[in-house]
LUMDOTOR-622565 format. One record per residue (C-alpha): residue number from 0; residue in three letters; x, y, z. Coordinates in steps of 0.25 Angstrom, whole numbers, plus 5000, padded with zeros to 4 digits. Example, Ala and Ser with C-alpha at 12.3 -4.5 7.8 and 13.67 -1.06 7.14 Angstrom:
REM residues 2
<node k="0" r="Ala" X="5049" Y="4982" Z="5031"/>
<node k="1" r="Ser" X="5055" Y="4996" Z="5029"/>
***
This chain:
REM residues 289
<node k="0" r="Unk" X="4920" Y="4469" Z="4726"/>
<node k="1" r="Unk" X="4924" Y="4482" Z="4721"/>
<node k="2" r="Unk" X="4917" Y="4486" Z="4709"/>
<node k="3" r="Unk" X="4923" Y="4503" Z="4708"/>
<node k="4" r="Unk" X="4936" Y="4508" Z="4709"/>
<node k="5" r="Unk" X="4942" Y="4509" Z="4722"/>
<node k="6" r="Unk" X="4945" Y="4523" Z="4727"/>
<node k="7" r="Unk" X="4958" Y="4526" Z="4738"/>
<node k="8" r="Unk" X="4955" Y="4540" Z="4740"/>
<node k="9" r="Unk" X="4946" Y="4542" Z="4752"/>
<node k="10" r="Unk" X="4957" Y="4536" Z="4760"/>
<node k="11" r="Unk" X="4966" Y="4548" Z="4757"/>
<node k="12" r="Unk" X="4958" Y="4559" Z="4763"/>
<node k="13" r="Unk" X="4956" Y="4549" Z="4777"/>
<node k="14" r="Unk" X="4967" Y="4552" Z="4786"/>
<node k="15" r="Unk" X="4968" Y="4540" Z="4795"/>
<node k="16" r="Unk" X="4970" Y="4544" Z="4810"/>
<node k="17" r="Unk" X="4977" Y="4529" Z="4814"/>
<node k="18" r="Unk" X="4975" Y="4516" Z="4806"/>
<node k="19" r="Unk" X="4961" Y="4511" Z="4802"/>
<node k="20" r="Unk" X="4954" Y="4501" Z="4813"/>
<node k="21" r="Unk" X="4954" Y="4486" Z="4808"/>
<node k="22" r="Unk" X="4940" Y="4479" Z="4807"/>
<node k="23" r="Unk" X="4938" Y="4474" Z="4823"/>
<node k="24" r="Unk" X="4933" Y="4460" Z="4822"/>
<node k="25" r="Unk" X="4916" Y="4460" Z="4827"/>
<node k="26" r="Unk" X="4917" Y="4456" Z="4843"/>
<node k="27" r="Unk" X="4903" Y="4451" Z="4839"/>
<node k="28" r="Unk" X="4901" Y="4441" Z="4824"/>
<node k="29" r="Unk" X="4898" Y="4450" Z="4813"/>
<node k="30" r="Unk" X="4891" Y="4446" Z="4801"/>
<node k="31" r="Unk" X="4895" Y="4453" Z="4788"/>
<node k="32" r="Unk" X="4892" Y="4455" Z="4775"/>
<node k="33" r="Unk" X="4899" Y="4458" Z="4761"/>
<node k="34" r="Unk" X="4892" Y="4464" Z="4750"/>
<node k="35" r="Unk" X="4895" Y="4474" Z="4739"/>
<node k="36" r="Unk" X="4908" Y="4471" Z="4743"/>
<node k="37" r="Unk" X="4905" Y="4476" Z="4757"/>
<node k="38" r="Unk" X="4906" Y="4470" Z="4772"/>
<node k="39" r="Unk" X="4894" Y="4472" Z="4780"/>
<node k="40" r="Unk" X="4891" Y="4468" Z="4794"/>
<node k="41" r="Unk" X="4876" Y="4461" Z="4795"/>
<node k="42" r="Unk" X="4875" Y="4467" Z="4809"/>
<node k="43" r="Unk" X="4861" Y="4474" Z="4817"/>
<node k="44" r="Unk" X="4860" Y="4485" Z="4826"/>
<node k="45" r="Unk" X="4860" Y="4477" Z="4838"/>
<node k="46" r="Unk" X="4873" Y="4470" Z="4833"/>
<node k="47" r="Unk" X="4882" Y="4485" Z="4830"/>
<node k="48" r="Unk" X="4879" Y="4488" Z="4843"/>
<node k="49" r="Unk" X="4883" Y="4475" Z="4848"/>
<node k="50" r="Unk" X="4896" Y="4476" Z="4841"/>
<node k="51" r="Unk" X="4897" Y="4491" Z="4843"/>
<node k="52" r="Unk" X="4897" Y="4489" Z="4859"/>
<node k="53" r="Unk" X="4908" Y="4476" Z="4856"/>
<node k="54" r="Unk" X="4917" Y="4485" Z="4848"/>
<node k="55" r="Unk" X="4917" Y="4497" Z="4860"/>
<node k="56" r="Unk" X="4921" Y="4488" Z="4868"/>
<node k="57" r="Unk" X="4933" Y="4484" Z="4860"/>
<node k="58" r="Unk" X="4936" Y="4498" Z="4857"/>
<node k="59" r="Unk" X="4945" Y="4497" Z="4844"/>
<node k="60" r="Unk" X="4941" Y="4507" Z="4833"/>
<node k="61" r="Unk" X="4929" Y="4502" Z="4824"/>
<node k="62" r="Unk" X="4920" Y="4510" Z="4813"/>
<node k="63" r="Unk" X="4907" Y="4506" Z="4807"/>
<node k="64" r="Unk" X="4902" Y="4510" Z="4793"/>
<node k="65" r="Unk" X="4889" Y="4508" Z="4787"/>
<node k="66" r="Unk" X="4889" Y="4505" Z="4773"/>
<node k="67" r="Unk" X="4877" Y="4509" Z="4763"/>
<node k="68" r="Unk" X="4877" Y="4508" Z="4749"/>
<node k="69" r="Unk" X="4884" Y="4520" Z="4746"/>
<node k="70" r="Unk" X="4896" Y="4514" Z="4756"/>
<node k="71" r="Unk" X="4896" Y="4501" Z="4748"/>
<node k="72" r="Unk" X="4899" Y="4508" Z="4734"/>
<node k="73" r="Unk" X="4909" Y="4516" Z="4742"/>
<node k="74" r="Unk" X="4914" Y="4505" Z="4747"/>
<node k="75" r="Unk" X="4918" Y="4499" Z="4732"/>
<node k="76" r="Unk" X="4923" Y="4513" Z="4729"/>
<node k="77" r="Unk" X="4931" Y="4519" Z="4740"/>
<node k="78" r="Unk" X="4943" Y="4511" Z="4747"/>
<node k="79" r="Unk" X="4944" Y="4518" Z="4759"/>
<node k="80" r="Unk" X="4931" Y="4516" Z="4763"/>
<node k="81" r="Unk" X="4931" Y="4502" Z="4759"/>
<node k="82" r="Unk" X="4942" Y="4500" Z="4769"/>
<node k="83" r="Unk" X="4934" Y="4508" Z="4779"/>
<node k="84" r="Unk" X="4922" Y="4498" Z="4776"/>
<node k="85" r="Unk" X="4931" Y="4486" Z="4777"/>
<node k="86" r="Unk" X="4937" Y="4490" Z="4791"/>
<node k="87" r="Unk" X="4924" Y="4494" Z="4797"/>
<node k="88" r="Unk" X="4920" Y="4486" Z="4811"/>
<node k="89" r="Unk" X="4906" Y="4485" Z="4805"/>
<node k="90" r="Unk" X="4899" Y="4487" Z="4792"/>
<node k="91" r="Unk" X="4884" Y="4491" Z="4794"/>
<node k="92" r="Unk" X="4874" Y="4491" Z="4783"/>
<node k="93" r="Unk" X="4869" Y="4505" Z="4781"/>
<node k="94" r="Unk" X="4858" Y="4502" Z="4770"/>
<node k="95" r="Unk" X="4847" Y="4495" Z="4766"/>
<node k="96" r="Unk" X="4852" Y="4492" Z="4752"/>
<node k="97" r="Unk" X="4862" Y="4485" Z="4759"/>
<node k="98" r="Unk" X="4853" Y="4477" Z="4766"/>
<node k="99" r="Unk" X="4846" Y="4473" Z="4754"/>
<node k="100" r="Unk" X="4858" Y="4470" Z="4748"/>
<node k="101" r="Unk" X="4862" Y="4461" Z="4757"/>
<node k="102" r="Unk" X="4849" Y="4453" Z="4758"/>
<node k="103" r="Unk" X="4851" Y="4453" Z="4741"/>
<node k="104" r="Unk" X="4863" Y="4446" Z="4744"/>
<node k="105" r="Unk" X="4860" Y="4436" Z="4755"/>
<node k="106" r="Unk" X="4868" Y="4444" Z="4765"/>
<node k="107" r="Unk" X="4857" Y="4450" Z="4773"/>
<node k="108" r="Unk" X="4862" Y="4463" Z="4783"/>
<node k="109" r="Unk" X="4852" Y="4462" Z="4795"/>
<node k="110" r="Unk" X="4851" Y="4479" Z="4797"/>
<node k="111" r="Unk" X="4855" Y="4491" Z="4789"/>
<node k="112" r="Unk" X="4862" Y="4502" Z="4801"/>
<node k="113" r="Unk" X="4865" Y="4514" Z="4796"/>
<node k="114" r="Unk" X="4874" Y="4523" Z="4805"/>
<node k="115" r="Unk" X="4864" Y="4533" Z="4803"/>
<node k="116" r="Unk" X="4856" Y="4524" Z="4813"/>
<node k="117" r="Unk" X="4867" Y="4517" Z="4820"/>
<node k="118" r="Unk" X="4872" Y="4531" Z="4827"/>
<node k="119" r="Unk" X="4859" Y="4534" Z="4835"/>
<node k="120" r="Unk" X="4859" Y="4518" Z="4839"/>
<node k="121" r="Unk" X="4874" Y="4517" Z="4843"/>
<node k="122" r="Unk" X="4873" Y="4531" Z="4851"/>
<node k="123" r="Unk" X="4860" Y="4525" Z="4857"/>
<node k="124" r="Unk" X="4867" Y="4513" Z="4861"/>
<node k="125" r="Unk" X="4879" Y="4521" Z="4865"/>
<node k="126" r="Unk" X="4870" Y="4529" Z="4874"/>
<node k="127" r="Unk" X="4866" Y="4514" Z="4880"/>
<node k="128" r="Unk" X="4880" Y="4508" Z="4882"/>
<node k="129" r="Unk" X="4888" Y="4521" Z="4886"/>
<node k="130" r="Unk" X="4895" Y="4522" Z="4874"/>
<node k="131" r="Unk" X="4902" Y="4536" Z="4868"/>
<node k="132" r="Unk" X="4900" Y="4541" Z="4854"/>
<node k="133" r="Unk" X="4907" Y="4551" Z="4845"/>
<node k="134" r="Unk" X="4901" Y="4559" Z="4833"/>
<node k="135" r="Unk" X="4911" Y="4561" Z="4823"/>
<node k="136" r="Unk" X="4909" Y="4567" Z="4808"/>
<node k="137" r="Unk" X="4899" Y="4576" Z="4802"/>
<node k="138" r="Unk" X="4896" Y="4592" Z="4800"/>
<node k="139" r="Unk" X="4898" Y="4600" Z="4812"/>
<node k="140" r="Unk" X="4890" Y="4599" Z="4823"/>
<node k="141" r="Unk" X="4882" Y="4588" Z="4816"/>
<node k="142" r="Unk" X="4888" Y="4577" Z="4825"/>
<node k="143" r="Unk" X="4887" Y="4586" Z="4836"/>
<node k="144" r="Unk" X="4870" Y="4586" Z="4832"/>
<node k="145" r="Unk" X="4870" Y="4571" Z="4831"/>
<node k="146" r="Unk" X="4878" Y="4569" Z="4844"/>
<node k="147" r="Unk" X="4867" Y="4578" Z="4852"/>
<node k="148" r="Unk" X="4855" Y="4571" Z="4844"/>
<node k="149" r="Unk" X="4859" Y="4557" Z="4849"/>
<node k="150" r="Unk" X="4865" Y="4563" Z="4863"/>
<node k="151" r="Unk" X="4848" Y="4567" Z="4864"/>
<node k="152" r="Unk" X="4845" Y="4553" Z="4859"/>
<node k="153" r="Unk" X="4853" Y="4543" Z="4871"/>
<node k="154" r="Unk" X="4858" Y="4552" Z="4880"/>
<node k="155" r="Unk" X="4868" Y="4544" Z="4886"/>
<node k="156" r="Unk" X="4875" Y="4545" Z="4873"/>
<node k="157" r="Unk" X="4889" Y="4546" Z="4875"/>
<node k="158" r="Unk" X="4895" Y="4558" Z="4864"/>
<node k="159" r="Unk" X="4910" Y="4557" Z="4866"/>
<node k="160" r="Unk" X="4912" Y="4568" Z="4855"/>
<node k="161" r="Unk" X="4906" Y="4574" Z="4841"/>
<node k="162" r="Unk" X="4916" Y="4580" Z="4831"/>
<node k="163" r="Unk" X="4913" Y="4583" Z="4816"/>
<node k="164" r="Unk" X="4927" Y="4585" Z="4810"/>
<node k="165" r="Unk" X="4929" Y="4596" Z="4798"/>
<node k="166" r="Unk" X="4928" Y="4590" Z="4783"/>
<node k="167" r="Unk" X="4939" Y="4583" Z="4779"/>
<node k="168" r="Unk" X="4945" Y="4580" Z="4794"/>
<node k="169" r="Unk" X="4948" Y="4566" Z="4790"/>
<node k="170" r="Unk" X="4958" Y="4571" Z="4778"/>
<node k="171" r="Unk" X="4966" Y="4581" Z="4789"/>
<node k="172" r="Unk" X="4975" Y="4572" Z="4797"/>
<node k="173" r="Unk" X="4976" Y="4582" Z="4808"/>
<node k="174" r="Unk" X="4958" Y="4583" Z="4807"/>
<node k="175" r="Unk" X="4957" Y="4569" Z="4807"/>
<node k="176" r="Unk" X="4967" Y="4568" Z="4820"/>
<node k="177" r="Unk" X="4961" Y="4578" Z="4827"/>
<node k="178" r="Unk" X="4946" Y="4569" Z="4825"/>
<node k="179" r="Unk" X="4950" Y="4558" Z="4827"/>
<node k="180" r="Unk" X="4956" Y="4562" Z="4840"/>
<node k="181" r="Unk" X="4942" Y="4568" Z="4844"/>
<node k="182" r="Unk" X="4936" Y="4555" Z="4843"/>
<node k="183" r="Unk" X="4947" Y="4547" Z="4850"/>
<node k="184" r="Unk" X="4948" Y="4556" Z="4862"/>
<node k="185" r="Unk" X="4933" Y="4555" Z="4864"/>
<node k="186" r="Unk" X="4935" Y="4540" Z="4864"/>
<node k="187" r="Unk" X="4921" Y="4537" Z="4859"/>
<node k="188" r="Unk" X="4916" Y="4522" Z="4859"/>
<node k="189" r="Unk" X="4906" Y="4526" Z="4845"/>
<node k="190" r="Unk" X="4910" Y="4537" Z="4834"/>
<node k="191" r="Unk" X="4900" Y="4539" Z="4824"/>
<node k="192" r="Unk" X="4906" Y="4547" Z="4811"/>
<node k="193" r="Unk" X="4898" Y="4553" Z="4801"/>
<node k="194" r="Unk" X="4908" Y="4558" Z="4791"/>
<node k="195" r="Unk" X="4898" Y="4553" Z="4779"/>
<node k="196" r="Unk" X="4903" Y="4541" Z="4770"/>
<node k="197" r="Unk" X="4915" Y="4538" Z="4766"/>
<node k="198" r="Unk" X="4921" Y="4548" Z="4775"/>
<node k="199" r="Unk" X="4916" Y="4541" Z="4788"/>
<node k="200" r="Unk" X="4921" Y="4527" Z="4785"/>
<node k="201" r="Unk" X="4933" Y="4530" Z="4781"/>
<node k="202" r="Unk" X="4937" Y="4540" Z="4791"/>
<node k="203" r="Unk" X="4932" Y="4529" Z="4802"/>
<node k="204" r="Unk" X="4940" Y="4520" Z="4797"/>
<node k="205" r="Unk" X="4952" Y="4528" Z="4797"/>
<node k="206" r="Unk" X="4952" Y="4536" Z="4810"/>
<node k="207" r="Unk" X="4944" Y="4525" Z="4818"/>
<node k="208" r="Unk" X="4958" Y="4522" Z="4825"/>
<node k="209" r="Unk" X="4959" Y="4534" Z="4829"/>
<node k="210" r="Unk" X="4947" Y="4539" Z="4834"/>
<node k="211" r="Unk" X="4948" Y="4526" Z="4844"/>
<node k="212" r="Unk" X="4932" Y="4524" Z="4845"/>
<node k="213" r="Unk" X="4928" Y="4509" Z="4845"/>
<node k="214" r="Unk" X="4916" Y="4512" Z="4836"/>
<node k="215" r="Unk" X="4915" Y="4521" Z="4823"/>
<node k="216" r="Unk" X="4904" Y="4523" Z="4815"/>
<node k="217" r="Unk" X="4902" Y="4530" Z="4803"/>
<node k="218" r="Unk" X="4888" Y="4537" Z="4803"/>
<node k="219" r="Unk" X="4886" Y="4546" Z="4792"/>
<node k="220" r="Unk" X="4876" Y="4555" Z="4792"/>
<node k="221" r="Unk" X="4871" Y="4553" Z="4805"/>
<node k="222" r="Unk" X="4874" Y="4564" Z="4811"/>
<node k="223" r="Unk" X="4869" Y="4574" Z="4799"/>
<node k="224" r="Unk" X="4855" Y="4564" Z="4805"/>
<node k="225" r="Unk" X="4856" Y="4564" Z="4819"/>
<node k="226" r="Unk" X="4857" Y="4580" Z="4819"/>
<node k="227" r="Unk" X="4846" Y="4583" Z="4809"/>
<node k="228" r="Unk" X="4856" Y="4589" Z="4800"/>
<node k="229" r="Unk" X="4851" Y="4580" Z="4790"/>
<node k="230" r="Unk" X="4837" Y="4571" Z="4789"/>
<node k="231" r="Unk" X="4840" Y="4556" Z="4788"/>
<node k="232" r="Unk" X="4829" Y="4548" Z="4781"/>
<node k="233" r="Unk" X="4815" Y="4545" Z="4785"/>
<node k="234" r="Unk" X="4815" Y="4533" Z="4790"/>
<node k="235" r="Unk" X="4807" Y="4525" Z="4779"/>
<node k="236" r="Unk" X="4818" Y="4530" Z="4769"/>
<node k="237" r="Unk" X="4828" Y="4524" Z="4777"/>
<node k="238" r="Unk" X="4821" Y="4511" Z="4779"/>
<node k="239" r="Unk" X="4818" Y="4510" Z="4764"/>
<node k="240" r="Unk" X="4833" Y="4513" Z="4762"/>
<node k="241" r="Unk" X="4831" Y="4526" Z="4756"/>
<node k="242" r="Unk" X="4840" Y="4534" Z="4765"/>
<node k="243" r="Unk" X="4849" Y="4536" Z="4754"/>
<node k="244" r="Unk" X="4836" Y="4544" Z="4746"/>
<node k="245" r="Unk" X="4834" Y="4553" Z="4758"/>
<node k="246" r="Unk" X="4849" Y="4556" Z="4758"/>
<node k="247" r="Unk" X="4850" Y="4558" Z="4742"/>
<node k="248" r="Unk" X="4838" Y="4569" Z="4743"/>
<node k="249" r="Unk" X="4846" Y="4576" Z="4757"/>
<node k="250" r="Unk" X="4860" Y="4577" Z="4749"/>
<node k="251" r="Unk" X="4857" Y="4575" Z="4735"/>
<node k="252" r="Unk" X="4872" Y="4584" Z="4729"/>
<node k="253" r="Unk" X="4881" Y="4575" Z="4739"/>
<node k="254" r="Unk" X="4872" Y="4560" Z="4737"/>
<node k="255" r="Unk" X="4868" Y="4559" Z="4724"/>
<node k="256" r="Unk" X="4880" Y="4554" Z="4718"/>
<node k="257" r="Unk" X="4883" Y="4544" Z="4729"/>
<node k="258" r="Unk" X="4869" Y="4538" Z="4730"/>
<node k="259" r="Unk" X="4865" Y="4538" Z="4714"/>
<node k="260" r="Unk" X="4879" Y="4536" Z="4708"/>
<node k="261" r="Unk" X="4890" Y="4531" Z="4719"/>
<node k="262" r="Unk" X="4882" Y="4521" Z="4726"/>
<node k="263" r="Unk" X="4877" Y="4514" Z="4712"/>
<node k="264" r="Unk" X="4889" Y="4505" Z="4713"/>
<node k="265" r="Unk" X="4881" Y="4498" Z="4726"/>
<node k="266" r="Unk" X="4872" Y="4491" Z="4712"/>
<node k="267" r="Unk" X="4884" Y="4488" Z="4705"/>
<node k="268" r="Unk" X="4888" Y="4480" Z="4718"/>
<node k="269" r="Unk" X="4877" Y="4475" Z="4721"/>
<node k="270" r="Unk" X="4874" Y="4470" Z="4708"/>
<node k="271" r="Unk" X="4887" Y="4461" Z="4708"/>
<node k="272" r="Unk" X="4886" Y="4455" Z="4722"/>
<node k="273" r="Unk" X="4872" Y="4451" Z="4717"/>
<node k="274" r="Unk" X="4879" Y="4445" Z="4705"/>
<node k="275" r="Unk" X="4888" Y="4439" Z="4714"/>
<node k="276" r="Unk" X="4879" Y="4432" Z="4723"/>
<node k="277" r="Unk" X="4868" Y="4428" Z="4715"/>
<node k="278" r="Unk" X="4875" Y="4427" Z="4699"/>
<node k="279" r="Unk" X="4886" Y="4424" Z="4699"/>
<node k="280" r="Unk" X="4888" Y="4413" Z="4712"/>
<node k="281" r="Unk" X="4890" Y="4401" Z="4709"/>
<node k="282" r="Unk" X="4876" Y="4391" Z="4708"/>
<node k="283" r="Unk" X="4877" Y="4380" Z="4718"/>
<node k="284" r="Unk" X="4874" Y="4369" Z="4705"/>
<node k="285" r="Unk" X="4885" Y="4375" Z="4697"/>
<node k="286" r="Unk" X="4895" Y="4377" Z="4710"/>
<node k="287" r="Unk" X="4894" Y="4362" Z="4711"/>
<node k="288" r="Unk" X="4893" Y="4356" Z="4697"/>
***
C-alpha cells in the first residue's frame, strides 16, 4: 500500500561502502506483522536479546530499525528507506500508537522497545555476556558522553570505539571509507548509530557490510539522552505515549512540520486498512452464498 509518491532521492546522497546485507533468516521463529503496509516483528525484550546473542554468534552483518509513526509515513514516501526497512534483520515497534493500532486490527505487538531504551538494556547485557559495543553518529563528543554514562552504569561494559563523523560523511566516498573502516577495524559485536532518521536507516543499511559488526542498531537520539545534552520525557509522558509532545515543545522550528503535517498520512493509512479489514472483507453469509 503505497498511497504518496515515491521519492528516489535519499539514495543518492548514500555512498554505499560494499553491497547492502540480505535479510538473515531468524535462528529462532519470529512472529511478524504487516500493517500500514509495514513488516513488524511481535517480539519482547527477552526474545531481542535471545535473538541478538544468536546473531553474534553467526557473525554476518545485520541492522535493526525501530519504526514509529512518523517512519511509517516515511516509509510510504521515501524508497530508499523503504528498502532499508525491507532488508532489516528485525523491525521493532517504537510507539504506542502502533501498538494500539495493532490491537484495532487484530494483530496485537506484545511490547513497544524504543532504541532510546534498547541501548542501556543491550550495553547492560553486553556488560553480562562479554560482548564489545561501538557508538557511532551524533555531534562531537556527544557519543563520547553517552559511551562514559553507560561505562559508569556496567562497568564491565566493552567500548570497542566512539566516533562522530563530520555532517555529510556519508555523501563523501573517501568520509564514508574512512568510517566505515573505523568500525571494522575495531571489530565490534553491537554498533549503536544515532545519525537521527532517515539518515541512520539508510546509512546502516548501506555500509553494514562494511563496517562487519554482526549487530547494528539505529538509536536516534540516544545519545543527545544518555549525555544530558537533551532531556528525554518524564516517564508518564512516555507511557501515555506523549514523547512526541515533550519533543514538539524541545525543537519546535525542526519538528513541527514533521509531527503536524508529514506524519498526517499515518490517518490516511490507517483509515484504509481499517476499511480494509472491517468494510470491505468479505462477510462469511455472502462469501458462501
Amino acid at each position: 500500500m503505497n498511497t504518496a509518491a515515491p521519492n528516489t532521492g535519499s539514495a543518492a546522497r548514500f555512498i554505499a561502502a560494499g553491497a547492502p546485507p540480505g535479510r538473515a533468516p531468524h535462528a529462532s521463529v519470529v512472529r511478524e506483522r504487516r500493517m500500514c503496509g509495514m513488516r513488524f516483528c511481535d517480539v519482547t525484550l527477552d526474545e531481542v536479546v535471545m535473538l541478538v546473542d544468536e546473531q553474534i554468534a553467526a557473525g554476518t552483518p545485520q541492522c535493526i530499525v525501530t519504526p514509529n509513526v512518523d517512519h511509517v509515513c516515511r516509509y510510504h514516501r521515501d524508497d530508499a528507506f523503504r528498502a532499508a526497512y525491507e532488508n532489516a534483520w528485525l523491525v521493532l515497534c517504537d510507539g504506542m500508537p502502533i501498538i494500539w493500532v495493532s490491537r484495532l486490527l487484530g494483530r496485537p505487538l506484545r511490547q513497544k522497545l524504543s532504541g532510546s531504551d534498547l541501548i542501556t538494556w543491550l550495553s547492560g547485557h553486553a556488560a553480562d555476556r562479554g560482548y564489545s559495543v561501538y557508538f557511532f553518529g551524533a555531534q562531537e563528543g556527544v557519543a563520547a558522553e553517552a559511551a562514559d554514562q553507560l561505562k559508569r552504569r556496567f562497568p564491565a561494559l566493552k567500548i570497542a570505539g566512539v566516533h562522530s563523523p563530520a555532517f555529510g560523511f556519508y555523501a563523501d566516498p573517501e568520509a564514508n571509507a574512512a568510517a566505515t573502516t573505523l568500525v571494522r577495524d575495531a571489530r565490534p559485536d553491537i554498533v549503536f548509530v544515532a545519525l537521527g532518521s532517515p539518515k541512520q536507516e539508510i546509512w546502516m543499511h548501506a555500509n553494514a557490510c562494511a563496517c562487519g559488526a554482526p549487530v547494528m542498531i539505529g538509536v536516534g537520539a540516544a545519545f543527545d539522552f544518555l549525555s544530558g545534552r537533551v532531556k528525554r520525557a518524564p516517564v508518564w509522558m512516555q507511557r501515555a505515549s506523549l514523547e512526541w509532545v515533550w519533543r514538539l515543545y524541545q525543537e519546535p522550528r525542526r519538528l513541527w512540520r514533521r509531527y503536524l503535517v508529514e506524519d498526517a498520512l499515518f490517518l490516511k493509512l490507517l483509515l484504509a486498512e481499517l476499511w480494509s479489514v472491517y468494510v470491505s472483507r468479505p462477510k462469511p453469509d455472502s462469501a458462501t452464498s
